[in-house]
C-alpha positions in Angstrom: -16.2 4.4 49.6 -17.5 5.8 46.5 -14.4 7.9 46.0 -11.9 4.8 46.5 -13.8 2.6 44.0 -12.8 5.4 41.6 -9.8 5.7 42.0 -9.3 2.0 41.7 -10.8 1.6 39.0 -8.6 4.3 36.9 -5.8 2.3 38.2 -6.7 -1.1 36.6 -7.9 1.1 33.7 -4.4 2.8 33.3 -2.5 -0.6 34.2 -4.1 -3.2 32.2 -4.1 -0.4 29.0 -0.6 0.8 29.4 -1.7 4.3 30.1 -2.9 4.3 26.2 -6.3 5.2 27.6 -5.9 8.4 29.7 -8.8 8.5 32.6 -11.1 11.7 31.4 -12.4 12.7 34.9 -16.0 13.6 33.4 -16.3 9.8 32.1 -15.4 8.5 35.5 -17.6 10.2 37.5 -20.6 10.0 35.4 -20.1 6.4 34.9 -19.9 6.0 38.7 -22.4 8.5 39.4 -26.1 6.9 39.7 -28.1 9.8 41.0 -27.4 12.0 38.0 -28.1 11.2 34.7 -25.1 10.5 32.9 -24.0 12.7 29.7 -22.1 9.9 27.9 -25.5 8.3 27.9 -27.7 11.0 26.8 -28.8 10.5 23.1 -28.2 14.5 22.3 -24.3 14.5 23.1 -22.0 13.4 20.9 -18.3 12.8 22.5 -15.4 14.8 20.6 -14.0 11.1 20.4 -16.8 10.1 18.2 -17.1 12.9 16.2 -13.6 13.2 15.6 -13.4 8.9 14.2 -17.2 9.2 12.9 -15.1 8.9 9.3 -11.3 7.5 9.9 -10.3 7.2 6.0 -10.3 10.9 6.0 -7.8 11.2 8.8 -6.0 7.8 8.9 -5.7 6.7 5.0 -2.9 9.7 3.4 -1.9 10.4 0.2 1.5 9.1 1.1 -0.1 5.8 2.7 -1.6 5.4 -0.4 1.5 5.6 -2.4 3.4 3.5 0.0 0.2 0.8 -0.5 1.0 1.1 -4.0 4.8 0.2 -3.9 4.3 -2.7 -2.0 1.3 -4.1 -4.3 4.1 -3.7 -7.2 6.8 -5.2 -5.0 4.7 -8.7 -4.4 3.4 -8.1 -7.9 7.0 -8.4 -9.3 8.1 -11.4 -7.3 4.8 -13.9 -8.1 5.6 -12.6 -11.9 9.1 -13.9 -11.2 8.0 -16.8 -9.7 10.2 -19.4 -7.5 12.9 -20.0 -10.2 13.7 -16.7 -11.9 13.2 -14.9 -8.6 15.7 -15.9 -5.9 18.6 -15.3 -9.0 17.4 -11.9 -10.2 16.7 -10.6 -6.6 19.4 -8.2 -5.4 19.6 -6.3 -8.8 15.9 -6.2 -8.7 15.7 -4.9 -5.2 18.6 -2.2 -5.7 18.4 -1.3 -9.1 15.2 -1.8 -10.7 12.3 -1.8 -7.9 13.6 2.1 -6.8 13.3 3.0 -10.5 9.7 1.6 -10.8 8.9 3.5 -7.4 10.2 6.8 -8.9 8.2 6.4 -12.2 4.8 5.5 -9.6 5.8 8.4 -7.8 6.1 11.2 -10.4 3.1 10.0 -11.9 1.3 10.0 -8.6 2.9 13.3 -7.8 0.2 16.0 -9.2 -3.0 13.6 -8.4 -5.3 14.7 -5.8 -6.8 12.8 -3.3 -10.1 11.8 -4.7 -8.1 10.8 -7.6 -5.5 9.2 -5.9 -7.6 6.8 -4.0 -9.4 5.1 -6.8 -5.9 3.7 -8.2 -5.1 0.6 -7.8 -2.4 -1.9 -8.7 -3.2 -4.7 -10.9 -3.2 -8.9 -9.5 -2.6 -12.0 -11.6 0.9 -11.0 -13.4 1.1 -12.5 -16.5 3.2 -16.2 -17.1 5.0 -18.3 -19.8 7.0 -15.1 -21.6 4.1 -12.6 -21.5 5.5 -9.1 -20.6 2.4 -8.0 -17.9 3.8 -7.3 -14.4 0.9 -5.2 -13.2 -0.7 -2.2 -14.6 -2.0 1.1 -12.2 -5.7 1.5 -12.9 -8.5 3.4 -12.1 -10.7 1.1 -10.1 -13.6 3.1 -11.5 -13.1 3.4 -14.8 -11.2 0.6 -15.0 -9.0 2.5 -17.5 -5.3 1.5 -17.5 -2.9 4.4 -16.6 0.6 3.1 -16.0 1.7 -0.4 -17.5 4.8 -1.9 -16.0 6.2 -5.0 -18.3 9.4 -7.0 -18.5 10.6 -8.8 -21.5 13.3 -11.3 -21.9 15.8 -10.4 -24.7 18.4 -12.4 -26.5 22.0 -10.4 -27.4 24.2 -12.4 -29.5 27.4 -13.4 -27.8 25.9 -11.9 -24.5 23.4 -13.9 -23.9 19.7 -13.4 -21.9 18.5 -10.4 -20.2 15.6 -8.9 -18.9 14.2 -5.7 -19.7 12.3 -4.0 -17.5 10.1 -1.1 -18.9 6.8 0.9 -18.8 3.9 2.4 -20.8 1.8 6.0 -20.1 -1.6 6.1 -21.2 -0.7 9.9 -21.6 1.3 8.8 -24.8 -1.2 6.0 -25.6 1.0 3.4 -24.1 3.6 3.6 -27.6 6.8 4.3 -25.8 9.1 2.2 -24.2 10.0 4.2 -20.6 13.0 1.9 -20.1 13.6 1.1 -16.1 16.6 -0.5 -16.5 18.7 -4.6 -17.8 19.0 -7.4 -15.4 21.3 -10.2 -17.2 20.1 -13.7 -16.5 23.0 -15.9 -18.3 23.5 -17.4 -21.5 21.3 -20.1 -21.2 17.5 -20.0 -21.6 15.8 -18.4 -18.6 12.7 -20.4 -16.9 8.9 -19.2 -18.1 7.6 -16.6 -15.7 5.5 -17.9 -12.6 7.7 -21.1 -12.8 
């Protein structure tokens, strides 16, 4: 009877999981078994499960996923900066032309960080409104030091008309030079204030 109970019971296990949690014949027979004490129970053995997820940042969280966290943070970043006016029209040229160009410049600066490093950036909230240039700066979250500063300001060209000029500063050349990303032309008229 005992053996039938078993079996059902990986069955239901197996069904109602999707076969995502693989029976481990040890576990089920210990967990049916009352005469011996179990092993799962005992307070000396630590399952290879346990040990292995006792710290999941250092398996789960990658270099890569860190970079990718970045990206996005700059992405939503960019679009509350542009806010519900400025945004819909600038979009595409942002999304094909500009946004890959700020990924490359997070990405070559990111490139020769290591790990520890790495995970204390962060990217910054609360762009800047009216016709302040702050999109979001990178940061170390301890030092609170800024590292990369990403900015747009909106230019007037005679005859032209208004664009916006997307650009960034390095703390490695104490944030003096313009590291230009790249023009999106609004139109001749006055653009909206940022966050509007």
């Amino acid at each position: 009877m005992k053996n039938w109970w078993q079996k059902s019971l990986v069955i239901t296990v197996a069904l109602a999981t999707f076969g995502v949690i693989s029976p481990n014949h040890a576990i089920w027979e210990n967990f049916l078994d009352e005469k011996e004490p179990s092993k799962v129970a005992s307070a000396d053995y630590v399952s290879p499960y346990e040990a292995e997820w006792a710290d999941p940042s250092k398996y789960w969280v990658t270099d890569e996923m860190i970079v990718e966290s970045m990206h996005q943070s700059a992405e939503e970043q960019s679009y509350v900066k542009f806010g519900s006016r400025i945004g819909p029209v600038i979009r595409p040229d942002f999304d094909t032309v500009i946004f890959p160009k700020i990924q490359q410049a997070i990405d070559e600066y990111t490139a020769f960080l290591d790990s520890q490093h790495l995970r204390r950036l962060s990217v910054s909230e609360n762009p800047s409104g009216n016709h302040s240039e702050k999109i979001f700066h990178i940061y170390d979250s301890e030092s609170g030091e800024d590292l990369l500063r990403f900015h747009v300001r909106t230019e007037k060209k005679p005859l032209e008309g208004y664009s916006f000029n997307f650009h960034y500063h390095a703390a490695a050349d104490n944030f003096e030079s313009h590291h230009s990303v790249g023009d999106i032309f609004w139109s001749k008229n006055t653009p909206p204030k940022w966050l509007s």
